[in-house]
PyMOL Python script that loads the backbone (N, CA, C, O; Angstrom):
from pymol import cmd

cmd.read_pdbstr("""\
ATOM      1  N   UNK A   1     148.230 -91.860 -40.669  1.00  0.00           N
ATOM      2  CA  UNK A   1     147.983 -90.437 -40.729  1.00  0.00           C
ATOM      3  C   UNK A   1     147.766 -89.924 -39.307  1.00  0.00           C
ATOM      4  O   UNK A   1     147.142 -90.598 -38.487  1.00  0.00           O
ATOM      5  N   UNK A   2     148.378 -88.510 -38.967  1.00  0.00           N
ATOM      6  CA  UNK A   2     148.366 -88.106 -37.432  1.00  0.00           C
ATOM      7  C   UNK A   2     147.567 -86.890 -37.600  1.00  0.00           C
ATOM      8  O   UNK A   2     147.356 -86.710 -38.799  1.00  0.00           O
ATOM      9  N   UNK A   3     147.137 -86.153 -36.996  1.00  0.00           N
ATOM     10  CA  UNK A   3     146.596 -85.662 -36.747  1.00  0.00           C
ATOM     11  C   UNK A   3     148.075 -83.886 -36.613  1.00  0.00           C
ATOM     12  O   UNK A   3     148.972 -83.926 -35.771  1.00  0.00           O
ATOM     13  N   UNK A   4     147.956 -82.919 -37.382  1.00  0.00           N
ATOM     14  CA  UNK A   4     148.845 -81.645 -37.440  1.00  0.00           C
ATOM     15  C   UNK A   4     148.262 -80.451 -37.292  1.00  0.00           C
ATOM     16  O   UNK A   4     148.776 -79.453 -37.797  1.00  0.00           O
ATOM     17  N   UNK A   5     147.266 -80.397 -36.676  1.00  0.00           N
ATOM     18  CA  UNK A   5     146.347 -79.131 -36.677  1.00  0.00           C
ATOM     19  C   UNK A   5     146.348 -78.693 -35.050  1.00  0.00           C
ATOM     20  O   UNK A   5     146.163 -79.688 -34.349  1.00  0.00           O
ATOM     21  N   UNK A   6     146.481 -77.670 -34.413  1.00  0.00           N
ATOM     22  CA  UNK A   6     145.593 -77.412 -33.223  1.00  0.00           C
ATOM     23  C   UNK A   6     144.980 -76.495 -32.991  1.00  0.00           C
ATOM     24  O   UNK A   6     145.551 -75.410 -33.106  1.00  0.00           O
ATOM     25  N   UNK A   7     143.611 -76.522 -32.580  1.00  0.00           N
ATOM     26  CA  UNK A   7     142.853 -75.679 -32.742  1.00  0.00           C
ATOM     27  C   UNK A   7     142.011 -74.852 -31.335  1.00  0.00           C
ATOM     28  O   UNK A   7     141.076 -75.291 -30.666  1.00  0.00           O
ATOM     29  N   UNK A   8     142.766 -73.472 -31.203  1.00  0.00           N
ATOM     30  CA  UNK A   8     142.261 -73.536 -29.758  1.00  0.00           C
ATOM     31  C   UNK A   8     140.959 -72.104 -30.048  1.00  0.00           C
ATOM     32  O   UNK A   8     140.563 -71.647 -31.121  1.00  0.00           O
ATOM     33  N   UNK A   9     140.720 -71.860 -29.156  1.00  0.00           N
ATOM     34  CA  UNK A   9     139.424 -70.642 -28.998  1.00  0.00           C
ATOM     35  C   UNK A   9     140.099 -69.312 -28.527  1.00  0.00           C
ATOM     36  O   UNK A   9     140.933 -69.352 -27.623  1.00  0.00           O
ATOM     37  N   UNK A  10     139.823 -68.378 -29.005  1.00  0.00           N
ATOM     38  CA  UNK A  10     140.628 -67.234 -28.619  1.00  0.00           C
ATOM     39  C   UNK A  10     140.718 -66.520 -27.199  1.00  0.00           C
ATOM     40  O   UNK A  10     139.524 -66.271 -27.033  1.00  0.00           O
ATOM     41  N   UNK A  11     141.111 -66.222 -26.512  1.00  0.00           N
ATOM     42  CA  UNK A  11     141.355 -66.040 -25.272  1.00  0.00           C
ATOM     43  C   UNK A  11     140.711 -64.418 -24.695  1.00  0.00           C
ATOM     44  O   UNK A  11     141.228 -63.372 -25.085  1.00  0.00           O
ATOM     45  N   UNK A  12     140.068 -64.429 -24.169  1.00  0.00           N
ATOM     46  CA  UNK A  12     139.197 -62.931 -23.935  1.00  0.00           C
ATOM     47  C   UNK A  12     139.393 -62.504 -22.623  1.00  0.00           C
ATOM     48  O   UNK A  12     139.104 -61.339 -22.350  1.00  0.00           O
ATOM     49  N   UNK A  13     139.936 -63.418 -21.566  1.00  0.00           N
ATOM     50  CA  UNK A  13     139.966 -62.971 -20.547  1.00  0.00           C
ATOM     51  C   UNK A  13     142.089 -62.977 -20.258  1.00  0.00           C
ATOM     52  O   UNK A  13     142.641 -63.080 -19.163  1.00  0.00           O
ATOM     53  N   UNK A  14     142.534 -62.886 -21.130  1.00  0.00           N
ATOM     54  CA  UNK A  14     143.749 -62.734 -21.075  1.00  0.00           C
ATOM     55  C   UNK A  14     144.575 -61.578 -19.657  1.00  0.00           C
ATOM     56  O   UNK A  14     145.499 -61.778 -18.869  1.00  0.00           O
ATOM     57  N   UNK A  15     143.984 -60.818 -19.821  1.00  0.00           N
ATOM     58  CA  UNK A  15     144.543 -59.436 -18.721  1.00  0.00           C
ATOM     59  C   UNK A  15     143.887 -59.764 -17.807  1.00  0.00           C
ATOM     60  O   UNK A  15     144.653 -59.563 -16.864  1.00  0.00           O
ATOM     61  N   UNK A  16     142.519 -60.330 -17.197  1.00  0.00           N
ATOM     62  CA  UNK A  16     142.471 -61.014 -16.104  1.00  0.00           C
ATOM     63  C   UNK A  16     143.589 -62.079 -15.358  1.00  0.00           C
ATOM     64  O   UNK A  16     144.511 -61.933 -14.555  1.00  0.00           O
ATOM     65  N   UNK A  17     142.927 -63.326 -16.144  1.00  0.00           N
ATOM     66  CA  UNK A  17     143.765 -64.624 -15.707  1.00  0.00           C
ATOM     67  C   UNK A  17     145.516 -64.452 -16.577  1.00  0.00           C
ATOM     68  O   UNK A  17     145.697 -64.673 -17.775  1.00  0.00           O
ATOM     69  N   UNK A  18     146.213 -64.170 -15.938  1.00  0.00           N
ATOM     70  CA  UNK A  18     147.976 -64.140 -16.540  1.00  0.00           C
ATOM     71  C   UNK A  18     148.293 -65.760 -16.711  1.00  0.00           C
ATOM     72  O   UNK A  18     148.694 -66.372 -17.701  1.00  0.00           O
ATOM     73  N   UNK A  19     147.914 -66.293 -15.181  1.00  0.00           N
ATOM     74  CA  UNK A  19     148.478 -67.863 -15.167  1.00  0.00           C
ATOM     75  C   UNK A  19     148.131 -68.643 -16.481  1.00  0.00           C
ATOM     76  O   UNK A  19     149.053 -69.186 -17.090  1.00  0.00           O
ATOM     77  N   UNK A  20     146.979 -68.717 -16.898  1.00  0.00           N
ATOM     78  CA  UNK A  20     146.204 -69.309 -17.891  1.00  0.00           C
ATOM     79  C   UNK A  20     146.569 -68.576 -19.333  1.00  0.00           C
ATOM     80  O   UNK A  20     146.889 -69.171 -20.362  1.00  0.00           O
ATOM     81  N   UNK A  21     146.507 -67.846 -19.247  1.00  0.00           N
ATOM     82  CA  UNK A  21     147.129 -66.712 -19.970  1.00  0.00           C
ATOM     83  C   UNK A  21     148.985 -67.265 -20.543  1.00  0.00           C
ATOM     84  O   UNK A  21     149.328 -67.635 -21.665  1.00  0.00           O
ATOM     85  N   UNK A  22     149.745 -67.134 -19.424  1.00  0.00           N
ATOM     86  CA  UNK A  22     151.011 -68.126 -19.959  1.00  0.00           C
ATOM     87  C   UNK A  22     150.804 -69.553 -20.331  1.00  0.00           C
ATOM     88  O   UNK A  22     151.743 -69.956 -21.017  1.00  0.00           O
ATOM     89  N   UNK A  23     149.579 -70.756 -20.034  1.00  0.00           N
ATOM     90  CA  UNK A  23     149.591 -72.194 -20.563  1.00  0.00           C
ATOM     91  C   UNK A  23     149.199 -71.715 -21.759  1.00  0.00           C
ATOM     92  O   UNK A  23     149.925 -72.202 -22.626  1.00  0.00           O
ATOM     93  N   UNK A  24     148.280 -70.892 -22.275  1.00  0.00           N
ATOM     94  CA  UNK A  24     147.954 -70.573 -23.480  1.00  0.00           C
ATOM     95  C   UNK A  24     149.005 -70.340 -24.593  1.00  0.00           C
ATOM     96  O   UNK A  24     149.064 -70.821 -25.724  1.00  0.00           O
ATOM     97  N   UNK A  25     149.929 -69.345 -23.865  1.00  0.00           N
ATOM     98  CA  UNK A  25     151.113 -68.941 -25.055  1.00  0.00           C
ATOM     99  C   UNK A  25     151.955 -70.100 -25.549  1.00  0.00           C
ATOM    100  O   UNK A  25     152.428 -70.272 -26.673  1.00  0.00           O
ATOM    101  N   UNK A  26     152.087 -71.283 -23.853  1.00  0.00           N
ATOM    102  CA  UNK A  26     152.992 -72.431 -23.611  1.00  0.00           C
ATOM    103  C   UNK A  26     151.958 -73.471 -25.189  1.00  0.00           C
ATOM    104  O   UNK A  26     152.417 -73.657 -26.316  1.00  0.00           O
ATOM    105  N   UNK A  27     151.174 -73.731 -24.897  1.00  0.00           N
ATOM    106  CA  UNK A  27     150.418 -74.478 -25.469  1.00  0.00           C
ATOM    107  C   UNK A  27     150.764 -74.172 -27.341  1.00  0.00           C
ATOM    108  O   UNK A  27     151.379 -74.978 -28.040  1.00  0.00           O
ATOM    109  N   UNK A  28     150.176 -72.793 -27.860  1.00  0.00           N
ATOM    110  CA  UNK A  28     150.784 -72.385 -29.300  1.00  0.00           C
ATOM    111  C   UNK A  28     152.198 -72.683 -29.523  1.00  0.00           C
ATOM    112  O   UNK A  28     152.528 -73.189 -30.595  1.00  0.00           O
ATOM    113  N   UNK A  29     153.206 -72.381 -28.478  1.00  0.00           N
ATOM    114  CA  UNK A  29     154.520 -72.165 -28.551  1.00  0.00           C
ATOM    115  C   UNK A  29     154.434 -73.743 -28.942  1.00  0.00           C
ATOM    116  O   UNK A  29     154.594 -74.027 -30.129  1.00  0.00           O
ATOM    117  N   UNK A  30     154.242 -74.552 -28.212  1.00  0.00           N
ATOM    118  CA  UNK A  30     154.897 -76.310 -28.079  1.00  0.00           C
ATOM    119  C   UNK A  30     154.190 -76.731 -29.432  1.00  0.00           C
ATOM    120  O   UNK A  30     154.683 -77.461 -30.293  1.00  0.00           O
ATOM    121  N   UNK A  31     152.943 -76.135 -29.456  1.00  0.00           N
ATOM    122  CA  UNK A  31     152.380 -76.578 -31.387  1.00  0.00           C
ATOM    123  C   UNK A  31     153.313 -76.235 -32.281  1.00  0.00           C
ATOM    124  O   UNK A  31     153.548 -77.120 -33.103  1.00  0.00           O
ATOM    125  N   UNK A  32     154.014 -75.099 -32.413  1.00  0.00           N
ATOM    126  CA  UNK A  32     154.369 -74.298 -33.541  1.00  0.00           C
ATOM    127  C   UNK A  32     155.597 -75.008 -33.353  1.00  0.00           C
ATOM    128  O   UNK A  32     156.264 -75.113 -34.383  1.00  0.00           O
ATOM    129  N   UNK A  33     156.265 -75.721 -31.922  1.00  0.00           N
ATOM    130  CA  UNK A  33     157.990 -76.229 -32.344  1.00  0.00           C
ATOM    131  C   UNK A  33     157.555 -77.452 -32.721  1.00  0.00           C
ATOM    132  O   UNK A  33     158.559 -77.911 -33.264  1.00  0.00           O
ATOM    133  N   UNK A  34     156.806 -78.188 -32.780  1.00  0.00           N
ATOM    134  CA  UNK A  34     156.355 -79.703 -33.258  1.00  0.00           C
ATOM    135  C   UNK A  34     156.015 -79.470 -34.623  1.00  0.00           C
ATOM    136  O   UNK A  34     155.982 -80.435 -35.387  1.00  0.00           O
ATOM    137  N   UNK A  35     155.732 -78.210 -35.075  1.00  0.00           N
ATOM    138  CA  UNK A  35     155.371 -78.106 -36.431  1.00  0.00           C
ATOM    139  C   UNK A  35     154.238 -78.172 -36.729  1.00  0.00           C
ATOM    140  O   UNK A  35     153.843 -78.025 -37.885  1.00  0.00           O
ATOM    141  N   UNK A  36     153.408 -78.436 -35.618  1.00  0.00           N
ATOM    142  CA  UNK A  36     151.812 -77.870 -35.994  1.00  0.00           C
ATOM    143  C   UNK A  36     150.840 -76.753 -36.785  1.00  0.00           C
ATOM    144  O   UNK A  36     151.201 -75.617 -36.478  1.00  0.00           O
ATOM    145  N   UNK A  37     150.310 -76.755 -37.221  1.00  0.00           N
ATOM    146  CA  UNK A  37     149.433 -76.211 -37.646  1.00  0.00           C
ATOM    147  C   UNK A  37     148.613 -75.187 -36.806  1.00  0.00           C
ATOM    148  O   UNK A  37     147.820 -75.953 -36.258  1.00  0.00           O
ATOM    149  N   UNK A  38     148.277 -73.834 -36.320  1.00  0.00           N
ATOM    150  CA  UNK A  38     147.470 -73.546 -34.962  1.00  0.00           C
ATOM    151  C   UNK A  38     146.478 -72.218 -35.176  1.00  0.00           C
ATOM    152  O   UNK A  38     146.792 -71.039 -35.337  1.00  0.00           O
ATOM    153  N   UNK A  39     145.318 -72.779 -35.124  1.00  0.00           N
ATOM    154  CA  UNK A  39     144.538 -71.692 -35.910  1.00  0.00           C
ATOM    155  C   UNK A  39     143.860 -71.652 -34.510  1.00  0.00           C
ATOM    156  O   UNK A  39     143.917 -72.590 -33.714  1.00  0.00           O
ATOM    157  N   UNK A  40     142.950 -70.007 -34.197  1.00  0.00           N
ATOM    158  CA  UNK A  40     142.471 -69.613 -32.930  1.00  0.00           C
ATOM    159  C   UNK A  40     141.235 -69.021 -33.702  1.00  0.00           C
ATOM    160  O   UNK A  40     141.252 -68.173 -34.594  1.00  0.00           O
ATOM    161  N   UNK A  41     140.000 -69.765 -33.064  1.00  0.00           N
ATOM    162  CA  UNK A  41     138.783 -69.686 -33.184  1.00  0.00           C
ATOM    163  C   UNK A  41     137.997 -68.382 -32.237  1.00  0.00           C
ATOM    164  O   UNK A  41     138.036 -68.316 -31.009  1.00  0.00           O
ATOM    165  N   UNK A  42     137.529 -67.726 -32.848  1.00  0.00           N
ATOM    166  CA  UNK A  42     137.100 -66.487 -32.346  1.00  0.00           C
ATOM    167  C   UNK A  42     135.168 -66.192 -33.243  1.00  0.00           C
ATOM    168  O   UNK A  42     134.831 -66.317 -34.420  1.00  0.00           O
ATOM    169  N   UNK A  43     134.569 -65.896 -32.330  1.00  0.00           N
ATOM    170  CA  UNK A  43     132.788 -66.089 -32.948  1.00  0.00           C
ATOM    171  C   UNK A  43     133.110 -64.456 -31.446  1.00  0.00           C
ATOM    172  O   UNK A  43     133.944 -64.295 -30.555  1.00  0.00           O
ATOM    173  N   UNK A  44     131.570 -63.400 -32.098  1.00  0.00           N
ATOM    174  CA  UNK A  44     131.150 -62.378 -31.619  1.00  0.00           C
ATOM    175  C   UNK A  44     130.691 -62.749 -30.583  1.00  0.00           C
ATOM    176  O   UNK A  44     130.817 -62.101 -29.544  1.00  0.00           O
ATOM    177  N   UNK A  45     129.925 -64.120 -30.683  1.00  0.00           N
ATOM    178  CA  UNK A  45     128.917 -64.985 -29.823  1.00  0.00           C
ATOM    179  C   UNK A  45     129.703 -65.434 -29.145  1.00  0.00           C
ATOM    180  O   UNK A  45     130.857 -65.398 -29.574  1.00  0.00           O
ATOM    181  N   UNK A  46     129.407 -66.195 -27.493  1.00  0.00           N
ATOM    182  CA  UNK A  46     130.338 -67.113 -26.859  1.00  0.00           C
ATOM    183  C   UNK A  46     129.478 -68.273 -27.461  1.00  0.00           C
ATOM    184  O   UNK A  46     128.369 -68.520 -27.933  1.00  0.00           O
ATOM    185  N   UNK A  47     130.910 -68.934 -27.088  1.00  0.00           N
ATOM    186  CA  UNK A  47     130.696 -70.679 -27.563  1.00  0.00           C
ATOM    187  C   UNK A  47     130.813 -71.565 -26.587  1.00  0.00           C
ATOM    188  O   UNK A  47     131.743 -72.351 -26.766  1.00  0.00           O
ATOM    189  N   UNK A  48     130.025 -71.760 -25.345  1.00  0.00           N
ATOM    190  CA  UNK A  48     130.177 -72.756 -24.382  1.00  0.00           C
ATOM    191  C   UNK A  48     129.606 -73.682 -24.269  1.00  0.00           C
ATOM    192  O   UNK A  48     128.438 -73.861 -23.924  1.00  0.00           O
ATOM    193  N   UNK A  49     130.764 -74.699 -24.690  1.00  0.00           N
ATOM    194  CA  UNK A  49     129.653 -76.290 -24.594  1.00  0.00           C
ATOM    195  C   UNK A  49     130.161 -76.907 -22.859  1.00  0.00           C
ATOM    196  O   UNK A  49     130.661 -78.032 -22.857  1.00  0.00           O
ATOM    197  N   UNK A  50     130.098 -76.566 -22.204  1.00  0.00           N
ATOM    198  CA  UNK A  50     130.164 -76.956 -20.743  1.00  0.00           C
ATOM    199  C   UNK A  50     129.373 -77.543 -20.141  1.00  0.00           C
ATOM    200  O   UNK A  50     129.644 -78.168 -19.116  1.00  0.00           O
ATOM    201  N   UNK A  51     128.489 -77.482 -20.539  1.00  0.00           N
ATOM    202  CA  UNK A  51     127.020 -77.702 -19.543  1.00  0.00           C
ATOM    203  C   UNK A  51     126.510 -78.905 -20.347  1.00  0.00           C
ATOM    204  O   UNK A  51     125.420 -79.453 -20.186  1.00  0.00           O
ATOM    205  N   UNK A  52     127.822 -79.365 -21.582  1.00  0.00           N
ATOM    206  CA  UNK A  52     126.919 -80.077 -22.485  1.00  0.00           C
ATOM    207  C   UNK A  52     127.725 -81.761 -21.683  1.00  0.00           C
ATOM    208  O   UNK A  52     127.150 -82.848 -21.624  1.00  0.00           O
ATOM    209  N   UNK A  53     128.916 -81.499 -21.256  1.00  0.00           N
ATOM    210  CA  UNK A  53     129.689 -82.639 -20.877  1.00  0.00           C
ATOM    211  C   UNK A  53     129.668 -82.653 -19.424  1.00  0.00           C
ATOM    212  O   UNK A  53     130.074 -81.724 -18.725  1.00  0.00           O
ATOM    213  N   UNK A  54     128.945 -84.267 -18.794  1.00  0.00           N
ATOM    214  CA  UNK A  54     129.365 -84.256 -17.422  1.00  0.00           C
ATOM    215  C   UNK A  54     130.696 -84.294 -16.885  1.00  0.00           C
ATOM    216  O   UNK A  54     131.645 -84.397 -17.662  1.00  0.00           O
ATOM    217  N   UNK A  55     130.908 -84.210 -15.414  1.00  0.00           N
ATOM    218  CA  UNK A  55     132.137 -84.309 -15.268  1.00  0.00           C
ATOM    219  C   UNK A  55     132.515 -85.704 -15.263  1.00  0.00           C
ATOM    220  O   UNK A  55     133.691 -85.737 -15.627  1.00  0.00           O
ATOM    221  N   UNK A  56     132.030 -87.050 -14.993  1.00  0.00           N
ATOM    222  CA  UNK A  56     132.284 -88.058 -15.274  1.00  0.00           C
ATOM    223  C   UNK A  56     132.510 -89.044 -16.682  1.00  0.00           C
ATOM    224  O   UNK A  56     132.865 -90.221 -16.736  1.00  0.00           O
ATOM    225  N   UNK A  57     132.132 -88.002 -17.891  1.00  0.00           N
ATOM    226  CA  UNK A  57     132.365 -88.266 -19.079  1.00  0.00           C
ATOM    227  C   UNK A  57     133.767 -88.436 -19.913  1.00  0.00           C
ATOM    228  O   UNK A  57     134.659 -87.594 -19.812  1.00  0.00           O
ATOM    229  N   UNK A  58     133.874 -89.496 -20.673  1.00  0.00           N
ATOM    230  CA  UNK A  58     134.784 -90.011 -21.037  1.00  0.00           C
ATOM    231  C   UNK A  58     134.493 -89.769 -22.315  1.00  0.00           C
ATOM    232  O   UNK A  58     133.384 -89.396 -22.698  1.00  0.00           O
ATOM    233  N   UNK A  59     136.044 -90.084 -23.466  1.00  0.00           N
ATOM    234  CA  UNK A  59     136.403 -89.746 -24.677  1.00  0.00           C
ATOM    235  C   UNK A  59     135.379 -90.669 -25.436  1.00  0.00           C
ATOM    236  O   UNK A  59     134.898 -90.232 -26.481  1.00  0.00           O
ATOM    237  N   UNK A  60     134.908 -92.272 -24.854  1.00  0.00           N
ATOM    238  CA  UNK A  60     134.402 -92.975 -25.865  1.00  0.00           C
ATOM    239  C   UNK A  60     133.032 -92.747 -26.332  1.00  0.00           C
ATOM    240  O   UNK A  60     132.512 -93.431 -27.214  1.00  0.00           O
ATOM    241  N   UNK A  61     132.533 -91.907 -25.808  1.00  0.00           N
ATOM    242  CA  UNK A  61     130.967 -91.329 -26.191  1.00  0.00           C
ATOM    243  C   UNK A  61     131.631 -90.554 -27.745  1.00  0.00           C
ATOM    244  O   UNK A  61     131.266 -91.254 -28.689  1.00  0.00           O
ATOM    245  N   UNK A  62     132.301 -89.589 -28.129  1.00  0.00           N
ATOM    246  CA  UNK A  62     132.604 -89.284 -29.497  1.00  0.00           C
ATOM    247  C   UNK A  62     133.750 -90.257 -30.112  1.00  0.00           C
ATOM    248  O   UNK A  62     134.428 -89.679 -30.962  1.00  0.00           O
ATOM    249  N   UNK A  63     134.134 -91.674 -29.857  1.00  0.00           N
ATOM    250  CA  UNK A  63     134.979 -91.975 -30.388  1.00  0.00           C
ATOM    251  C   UNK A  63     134.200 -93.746 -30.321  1.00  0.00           C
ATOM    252  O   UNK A  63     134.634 -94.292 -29.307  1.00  0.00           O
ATOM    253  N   UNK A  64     133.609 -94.322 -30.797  1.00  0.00           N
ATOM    254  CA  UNK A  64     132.755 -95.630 -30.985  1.00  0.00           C
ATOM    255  C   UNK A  64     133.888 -96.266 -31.949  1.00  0.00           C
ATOM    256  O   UNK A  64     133.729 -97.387 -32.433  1.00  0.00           O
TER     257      UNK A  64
END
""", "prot")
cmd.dss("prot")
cmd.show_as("cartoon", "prot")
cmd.util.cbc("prot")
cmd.orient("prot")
């Protein structure tokens, strides 16, 4: 079983950042030709877990 979902956060600073702004569209676009699934997560609240991951942190802390 693979994994067909991608799930990104909705983009708020779009008309600022353009560059980021096109990996974003690039990113849905390359889900939707693989046949993905692509739902965009949007809360009133911000949702920043940044401060929660060092920068030296690796995948195997959520994956044991």
């Amino acid at each position: 079983m693979r994994p067909n979902v991608v799930v990104l956060g909705f983009k708020n600073d779009w008309l600022i950042k353009a560059d980021a702004t096109i990996d974003y569209f690039n990113i849905i676009h390359d889900a939707l030709h693989l046949k993905y699934g692509v739902g965009i997560f949007r809360l009133q609240t911000e949702l920043d877990f940044s401060d929660f991951f060092e920068p030296g942190m690796t995948n195997s802390f959520f994956f044991k």
